[in-house]
Backbone as CSV, one residue per row, in Angstrom:
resi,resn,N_x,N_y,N_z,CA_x,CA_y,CA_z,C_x,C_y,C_z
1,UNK,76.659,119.159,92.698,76.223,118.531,93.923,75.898,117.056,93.737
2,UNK,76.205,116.753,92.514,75.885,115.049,92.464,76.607,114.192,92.778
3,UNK,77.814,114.318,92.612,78.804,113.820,93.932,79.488,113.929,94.555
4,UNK,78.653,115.202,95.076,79.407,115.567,96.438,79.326,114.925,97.764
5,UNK,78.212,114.401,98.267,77.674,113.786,98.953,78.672,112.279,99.070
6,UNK,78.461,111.332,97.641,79.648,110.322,97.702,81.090,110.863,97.892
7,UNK,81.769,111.643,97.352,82.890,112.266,97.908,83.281,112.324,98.920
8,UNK,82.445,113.120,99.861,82.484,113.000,100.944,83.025,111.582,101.854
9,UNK,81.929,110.569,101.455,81.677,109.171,102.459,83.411,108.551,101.721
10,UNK,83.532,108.681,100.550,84.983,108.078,100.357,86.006,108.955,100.742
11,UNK,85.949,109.777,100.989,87.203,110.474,101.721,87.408,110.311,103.302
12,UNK,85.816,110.173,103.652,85.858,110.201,105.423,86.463,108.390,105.329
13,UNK,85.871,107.686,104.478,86.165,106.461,104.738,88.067,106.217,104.195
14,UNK,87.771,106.612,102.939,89.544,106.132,102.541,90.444,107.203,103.534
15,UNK,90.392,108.236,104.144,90.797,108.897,104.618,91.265,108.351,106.479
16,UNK,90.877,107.390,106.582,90.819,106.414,107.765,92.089,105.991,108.187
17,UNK,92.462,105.290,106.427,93.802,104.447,106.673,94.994,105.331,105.517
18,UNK,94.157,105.741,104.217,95.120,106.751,103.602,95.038,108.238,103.577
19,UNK,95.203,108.909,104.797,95.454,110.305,104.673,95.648,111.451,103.133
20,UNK,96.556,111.083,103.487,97.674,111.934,102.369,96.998,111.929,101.275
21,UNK,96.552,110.421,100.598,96.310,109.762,99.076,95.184,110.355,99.065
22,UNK,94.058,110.367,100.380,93.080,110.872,99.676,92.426,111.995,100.096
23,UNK,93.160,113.029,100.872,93.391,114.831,100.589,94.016,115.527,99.277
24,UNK,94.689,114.666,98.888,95.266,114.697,97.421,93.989,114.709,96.185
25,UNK,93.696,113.647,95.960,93.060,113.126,95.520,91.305,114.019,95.614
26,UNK,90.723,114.233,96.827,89.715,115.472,96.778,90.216,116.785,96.581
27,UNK,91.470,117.275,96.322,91.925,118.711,95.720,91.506,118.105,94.175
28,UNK,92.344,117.207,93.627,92.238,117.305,91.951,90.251,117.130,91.597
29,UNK,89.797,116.366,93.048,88.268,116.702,92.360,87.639,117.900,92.397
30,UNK,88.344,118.764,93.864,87.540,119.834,93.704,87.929,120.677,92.724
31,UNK,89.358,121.103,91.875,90.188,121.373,90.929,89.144,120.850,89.767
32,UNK,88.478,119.824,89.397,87.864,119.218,88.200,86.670,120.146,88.446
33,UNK,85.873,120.100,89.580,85.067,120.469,89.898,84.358,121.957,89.021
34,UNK,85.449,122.665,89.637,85.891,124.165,89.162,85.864,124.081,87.889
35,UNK,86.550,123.155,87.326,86.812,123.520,86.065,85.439,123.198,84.543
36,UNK,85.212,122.320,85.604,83.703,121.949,84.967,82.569,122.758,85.052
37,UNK,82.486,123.985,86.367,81.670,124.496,86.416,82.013,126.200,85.402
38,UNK,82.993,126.176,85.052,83.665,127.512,84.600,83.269,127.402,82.883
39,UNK,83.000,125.889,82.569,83.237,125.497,81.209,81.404,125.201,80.803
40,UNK,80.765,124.876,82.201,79.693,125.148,81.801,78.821,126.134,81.809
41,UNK,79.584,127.174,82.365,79.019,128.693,82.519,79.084,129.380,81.229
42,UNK,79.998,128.773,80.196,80.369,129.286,79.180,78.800,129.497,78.221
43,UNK,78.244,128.106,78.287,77.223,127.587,77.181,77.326,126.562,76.364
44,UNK,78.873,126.163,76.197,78.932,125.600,75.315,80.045,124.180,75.765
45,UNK,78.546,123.196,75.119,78.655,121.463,75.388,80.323,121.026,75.594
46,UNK,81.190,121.380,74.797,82.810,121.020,74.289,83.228,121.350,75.993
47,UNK,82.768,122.628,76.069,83.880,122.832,77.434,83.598,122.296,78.615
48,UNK,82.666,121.832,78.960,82.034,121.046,79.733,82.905,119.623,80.732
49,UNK,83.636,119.056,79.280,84.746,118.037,79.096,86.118,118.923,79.745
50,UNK,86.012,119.866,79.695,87.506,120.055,80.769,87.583,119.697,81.944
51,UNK,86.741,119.917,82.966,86.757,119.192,84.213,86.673,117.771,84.859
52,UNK,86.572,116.798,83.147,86.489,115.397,83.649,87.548,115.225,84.213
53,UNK,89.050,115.326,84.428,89.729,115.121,85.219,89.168,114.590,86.642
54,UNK,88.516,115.197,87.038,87.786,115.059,88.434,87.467,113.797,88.814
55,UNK,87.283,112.839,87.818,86.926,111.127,87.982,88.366,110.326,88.163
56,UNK,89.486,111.131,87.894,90.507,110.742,88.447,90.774,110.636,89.972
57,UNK,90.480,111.815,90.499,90.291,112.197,92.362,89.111,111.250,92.986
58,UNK,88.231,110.839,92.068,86.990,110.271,92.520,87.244,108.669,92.769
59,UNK,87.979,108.292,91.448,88.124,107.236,91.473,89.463,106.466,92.365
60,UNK,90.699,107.177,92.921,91.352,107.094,93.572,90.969,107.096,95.160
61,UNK,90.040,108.189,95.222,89.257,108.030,96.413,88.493,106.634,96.667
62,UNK,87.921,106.283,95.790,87.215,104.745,95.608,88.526,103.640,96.178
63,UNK,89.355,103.529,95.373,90.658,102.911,95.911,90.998,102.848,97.327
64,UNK,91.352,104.084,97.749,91.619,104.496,98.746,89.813,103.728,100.061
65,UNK,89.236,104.150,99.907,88.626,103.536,100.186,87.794,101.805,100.817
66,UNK,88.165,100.998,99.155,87.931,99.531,98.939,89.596,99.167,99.884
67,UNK,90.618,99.965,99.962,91.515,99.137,100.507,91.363,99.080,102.137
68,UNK,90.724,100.788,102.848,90.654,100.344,104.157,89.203,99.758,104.512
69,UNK,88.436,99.073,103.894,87.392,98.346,104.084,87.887,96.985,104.003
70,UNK,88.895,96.627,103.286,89.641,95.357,103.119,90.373,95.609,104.381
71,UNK,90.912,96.259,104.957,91.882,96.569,106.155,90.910,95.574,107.067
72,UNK,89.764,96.499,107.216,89.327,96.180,108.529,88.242,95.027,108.362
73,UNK,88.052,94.340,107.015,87.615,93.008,107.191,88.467,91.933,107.516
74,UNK,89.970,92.240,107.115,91.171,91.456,107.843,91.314,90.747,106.270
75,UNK,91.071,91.175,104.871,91.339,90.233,103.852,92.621,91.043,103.683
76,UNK,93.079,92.445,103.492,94.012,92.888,102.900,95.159,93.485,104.207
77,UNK,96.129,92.881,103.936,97.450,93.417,105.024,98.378,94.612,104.384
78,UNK,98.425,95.861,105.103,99.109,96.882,104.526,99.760,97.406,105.517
């Protein structure tokens, strides 16, 4: 639940001007998500690291994001 909440605000926001990129992009986090929670059910610290993937979806979402905030300040043309 720690960033779920930001997840959210970058998907409603990048989700504005990039659809597609960033419904995509919250599957591979919720996909990390899962996988992080399966690895920490285990006990053990190592598996924990399988679900970092998820900062991939997060951080694309960020992208997705910074570009339609640039949209609608009028700096970036797409």
């Amino acid at each position: 639940l720690e960033t779920y909440p930001v997840m959210l605000m970058l998907l409603f926001i990048g989700g504005l001007k990039h659809p597609v990129v960033s419904a995509a992009s919250s599957v591979i986090w919720s996909l990390g998500r899962i996988a992080f929670a399966n690895g920490y059910a285990t006990g053990d610290p190592e598996k924990r690291t399988r679900g970092s993937f998820l900062y991939v979806g997060l951080l694309t979402l960020l992208g997705t994001t910074a570009s339609t905030a640039l949209s609608i300040a009028g700096v970036l043309r797409l």
